[in-house]
N, C-alpha and C positions, 0 to 999 in steps of 0.2 A: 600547558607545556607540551610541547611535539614529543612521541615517545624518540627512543635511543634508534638510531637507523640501523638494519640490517643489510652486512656487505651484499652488494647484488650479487647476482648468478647460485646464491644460497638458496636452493626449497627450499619454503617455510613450512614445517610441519602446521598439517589441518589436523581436528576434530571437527568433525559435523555429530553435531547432536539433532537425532532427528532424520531418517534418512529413507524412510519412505512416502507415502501420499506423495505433494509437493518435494520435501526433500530428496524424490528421484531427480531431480532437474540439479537439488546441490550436488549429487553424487558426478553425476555427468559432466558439469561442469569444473567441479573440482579436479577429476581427470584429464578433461581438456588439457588443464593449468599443469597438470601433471605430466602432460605427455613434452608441453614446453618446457620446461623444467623450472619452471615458479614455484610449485609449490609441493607438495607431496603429504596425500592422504596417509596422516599417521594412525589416527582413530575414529570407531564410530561408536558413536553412544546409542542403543536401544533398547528396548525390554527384551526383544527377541534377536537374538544375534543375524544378520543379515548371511544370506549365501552368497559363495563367491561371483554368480552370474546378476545377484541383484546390485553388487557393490562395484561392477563393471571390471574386475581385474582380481591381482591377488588380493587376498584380505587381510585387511589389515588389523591390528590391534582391536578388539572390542569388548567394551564393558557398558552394564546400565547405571554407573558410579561415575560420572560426570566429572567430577574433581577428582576422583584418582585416574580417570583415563586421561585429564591433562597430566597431572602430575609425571604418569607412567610413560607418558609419549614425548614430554618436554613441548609443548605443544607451541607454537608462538602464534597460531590464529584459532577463534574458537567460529563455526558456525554454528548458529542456532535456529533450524526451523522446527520447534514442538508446539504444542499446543499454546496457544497466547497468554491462558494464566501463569505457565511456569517461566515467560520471557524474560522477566525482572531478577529472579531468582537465581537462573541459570548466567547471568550478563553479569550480576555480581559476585559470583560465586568464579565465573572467568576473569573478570578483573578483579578481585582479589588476591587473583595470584597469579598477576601482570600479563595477561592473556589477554590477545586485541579482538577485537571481538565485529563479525557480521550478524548481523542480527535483523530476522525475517520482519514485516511488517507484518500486521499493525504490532509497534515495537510494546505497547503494553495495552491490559483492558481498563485503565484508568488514567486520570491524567495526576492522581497521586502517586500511582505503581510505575507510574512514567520518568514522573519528577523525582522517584527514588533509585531509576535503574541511570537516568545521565548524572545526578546530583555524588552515584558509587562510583561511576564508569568515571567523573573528570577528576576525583579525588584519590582513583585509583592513578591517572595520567597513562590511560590506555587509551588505545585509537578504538573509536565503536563507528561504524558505516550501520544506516539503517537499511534494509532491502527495498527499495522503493527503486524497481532498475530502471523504471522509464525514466528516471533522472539519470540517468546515464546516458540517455541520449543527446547528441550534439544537436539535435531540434532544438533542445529546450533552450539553450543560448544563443541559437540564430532568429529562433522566433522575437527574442529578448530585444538583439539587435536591429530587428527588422521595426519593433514596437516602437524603441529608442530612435529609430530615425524617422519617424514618422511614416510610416507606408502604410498604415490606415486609419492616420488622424489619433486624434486622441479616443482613448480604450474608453468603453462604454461599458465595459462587464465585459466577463467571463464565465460560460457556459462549458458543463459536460454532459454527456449521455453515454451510458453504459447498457445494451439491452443484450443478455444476454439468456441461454436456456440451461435448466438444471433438472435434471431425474429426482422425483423422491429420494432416490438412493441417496443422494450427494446431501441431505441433510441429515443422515444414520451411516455418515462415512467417519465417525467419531466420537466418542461419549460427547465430544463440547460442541459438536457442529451444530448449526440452530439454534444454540442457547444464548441468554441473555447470561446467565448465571449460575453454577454447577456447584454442588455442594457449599453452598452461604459465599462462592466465591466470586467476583466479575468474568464474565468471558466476552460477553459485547461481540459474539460472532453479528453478522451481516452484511447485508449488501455490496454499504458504505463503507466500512469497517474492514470488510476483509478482502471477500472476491473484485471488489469494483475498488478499493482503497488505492487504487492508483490513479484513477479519474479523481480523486477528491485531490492528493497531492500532488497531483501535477496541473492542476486549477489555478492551487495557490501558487506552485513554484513561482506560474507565468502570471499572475496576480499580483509578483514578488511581495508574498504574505505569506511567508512558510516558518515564523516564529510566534512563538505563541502568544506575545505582546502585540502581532500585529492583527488579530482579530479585536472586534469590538461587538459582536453579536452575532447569532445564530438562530434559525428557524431551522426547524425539521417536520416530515409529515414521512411518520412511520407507518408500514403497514407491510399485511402478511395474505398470501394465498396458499399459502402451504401449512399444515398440523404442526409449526414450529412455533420456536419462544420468540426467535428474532425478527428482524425486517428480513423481508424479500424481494421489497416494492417500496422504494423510498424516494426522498426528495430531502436537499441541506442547502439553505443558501445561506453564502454566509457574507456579513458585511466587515469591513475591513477596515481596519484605525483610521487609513486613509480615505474611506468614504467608498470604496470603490464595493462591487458585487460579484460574488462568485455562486455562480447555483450551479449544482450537482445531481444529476435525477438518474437513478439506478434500478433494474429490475434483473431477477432470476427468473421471469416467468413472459419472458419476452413469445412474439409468435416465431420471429424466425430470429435468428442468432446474428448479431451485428457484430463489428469492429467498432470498442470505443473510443470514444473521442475525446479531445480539447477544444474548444472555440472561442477565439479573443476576438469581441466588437470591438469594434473604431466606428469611426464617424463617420470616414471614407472608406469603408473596407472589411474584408475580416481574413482570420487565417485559422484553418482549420487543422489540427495536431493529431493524424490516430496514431496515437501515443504507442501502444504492439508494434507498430507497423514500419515506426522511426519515419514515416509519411506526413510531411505539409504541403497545405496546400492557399496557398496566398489568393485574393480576392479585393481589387482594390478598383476604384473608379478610375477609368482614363487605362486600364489596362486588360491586356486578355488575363484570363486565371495561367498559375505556371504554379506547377507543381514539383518538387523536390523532395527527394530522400537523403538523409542521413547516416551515418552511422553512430553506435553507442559502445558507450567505454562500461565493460564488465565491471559490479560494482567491486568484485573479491580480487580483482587484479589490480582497482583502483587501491585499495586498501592495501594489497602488496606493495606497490609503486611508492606507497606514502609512508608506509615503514621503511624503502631501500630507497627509494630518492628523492624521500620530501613533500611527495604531489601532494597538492593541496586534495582533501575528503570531497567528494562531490554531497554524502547525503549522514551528516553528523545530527547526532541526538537533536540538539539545537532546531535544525531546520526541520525538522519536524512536529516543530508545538503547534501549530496553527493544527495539522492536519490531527493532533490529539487533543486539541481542545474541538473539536468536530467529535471526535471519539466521545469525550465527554459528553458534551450535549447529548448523544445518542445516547449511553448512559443513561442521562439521569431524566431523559422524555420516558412521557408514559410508556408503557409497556404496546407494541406495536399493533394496530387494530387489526382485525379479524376481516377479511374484506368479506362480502354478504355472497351466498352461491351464488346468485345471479353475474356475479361482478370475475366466472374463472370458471374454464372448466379443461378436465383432464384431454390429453391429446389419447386416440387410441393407440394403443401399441407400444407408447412413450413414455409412459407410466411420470408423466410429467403435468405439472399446473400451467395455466395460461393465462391472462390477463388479456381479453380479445381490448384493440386500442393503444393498451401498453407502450410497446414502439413509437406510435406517432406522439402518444403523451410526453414520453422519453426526450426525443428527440425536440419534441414544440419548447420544454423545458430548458435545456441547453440553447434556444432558437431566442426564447423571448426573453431568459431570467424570471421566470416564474414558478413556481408551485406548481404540483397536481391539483389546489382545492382551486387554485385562481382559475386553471385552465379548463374547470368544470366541470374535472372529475367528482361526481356525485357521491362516491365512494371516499374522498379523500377528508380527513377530519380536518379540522380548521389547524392553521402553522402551530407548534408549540415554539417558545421564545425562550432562549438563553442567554439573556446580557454577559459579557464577560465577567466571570466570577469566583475565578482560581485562581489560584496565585499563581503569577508568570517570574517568580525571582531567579 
């Protein structure tokens, strides 16, 4: 059921829970929205009350009581970027008392705690937007339409690569960062999972495999160069009701820092998505390459739009099963292998790991549709295999 529409040119009072790390980008943006006159930052939820120069303006209402700060604020939209264990929690506890809700990806660390945060959110008949913004991009539907007309034959697979670089620091930027799992609870931080989690969902978007019914198996090959619990260094490919292939190959210990990407095979063609960048770039026989940019519809504007005029949600609990049955898999795969010294070593100065190779494996990955261990990475363990086998109801 569509929630009750609010008259336009009404701010809708925000809660952002969660307003540092990351959540500086919701703070900023919220503002933005603010200064249009959409919406209006009513509260923030933290343990530590934020300063007026961190919250970008005056300050507003704050408590670390998350249902009495909606309560107290009349709140009509919640945002949630905290830690991934508490996503579930906090989603129900805002729909529960009819609060719509943005909510960070990866939207939960299981795909029980998943199935239990859309199964409260549509029984509550609240709007939930998941945060996956490069689905906000008008790429992803022209790409769709370019697919649909044929302009490089029929699709062959879908490749991504992510190579990006990370400081020690950045996995001791959190009690849960790096972990698989923090006191008896799932956290499923990684590569896949968290920092690169947009290469994975926006694989499937253009895959059109973003429900969880339309996965039919999964292969992962976990691994770690860094003193953490999680992956750092991975690879997911995953096959699709429909037969088709999406592989995903992701690293934090890149040598030099990349923009990642999308890439859809054809027969006759391909078209390249760096998804950050709102950047395509088409590639097809009989033609020179032609390149094009986009623009992207904010996800927290979309979500306003669709309380005051209906818009249809670009990125609903729903469309993101696929990219949480991936979550799963990574889950429940062995715990991520230890790559051997030989196979990493620290940069001076940088206080950071490296994976000398990395990159080009990365990218050969998203190139061919193949694994690390196929591409002859010696370091890579053989695929772990996860048939479909959760419940998609």
């Amino acid at each position: 059921m569509t929630p009750p529409r609010t008259a336009p040119g009404t701010p809708l009072p925000v809660v952002l829970a969660g307003a540092r790390g990351h959540g500086r980008w919701h703070v900023a943006n919220i503002r933005r929205l603010e200064a249009e006159g959409i919406v209006r930052l009513a509260g923030i939820c933290e343990l530590t009350p934020l300063t007026e120069e961190e919250s970008g303006g005056e300050l507003p209402e704050q408590s670390p009581d998350f249902g009495a700060l909606l309560d107290s604020t009349g709140a009509r939209i919640a945002v949630i970027c905290t830690p991934i264990p508490t996503h579930t929690d906090l989603a129900l506890a805002a729909a529960g008392r009819g609060v719509h809700i943005l909510l960070e990806k990866p939207p939960a660390p299981s795909y029980a705690e998943y199935r239990r945060m859309a199964d409260g959110v549509a029984a509550a008949r609240v709007a939930c937007q998941i945060g996956f913004q490069s689905l906000g991009s008008h790429a992803v539907p022209a790409i769709r339409e370019l697919v649909a007309e044929g302009a490089v034959g029929r699709v062959t697979g879908i490749g991504g690569a992510g190579a990006w670089v990370r400081p020690e620091e950045y996995f001791r930027r959190a009690p849960w960062a790096g972990r698989r799992r923090l006191n008896g609870v799932d956290v499923v931080d990684g590569a896949l999972t968290n920092p690169l989690a947009h290469a994975v969902a926006t694989a499937l978007a253009l895959a059109d495999s973003t429900r969880a019914e339309d996965v039919a198996g999964i292969e992962t090959e976990l691994l770690r160069a860094n003193d953490i619990e999680s992956d750092d260094t991975s690879c997911v490919r995953v096959t699709t009701a429909r037969g088709g292939s999406v592989t995903v190959a992701a690293t934090l210990c890149a040598e030099r820092a990349d923009e990642p990407y999308v890439l859809v095979h054809g027969t006759s063609g391909r078209i390249t998505f760096w998804y950050k960048q709102d950047r395509v770039l088409l590639q097809r026989a009989g033609h020179g390459p032609q390149e094009m940019r986009f623009d992207r519809t904010d996800l927290l504007e979309n979500l306003v739009a669709h309380l005051t005029d209906g818009a249809p949600l670009l990125v609903t609990p729903d469309r993101t099963g696929a990219f949480m049955q991936v979550v799963e898999a990574i889950r429940k795969a062995p715990d991520p292998a230890p790559l051997p010294d030989g196979a990493w070593h620290r940069v001076p100065g940088e206080n950071r790991r490296v994976v000398p190779g990395i990159d080009g494996l990365v990218a050969a990955a998203a190139d061919t549709l193949s694994l690390y261990s196929e591409l002859g990475a010696l370091w890579a363990p053989p695929a772990h295999h996860l048939p479909k086998e959760v419940s998609t109801r």
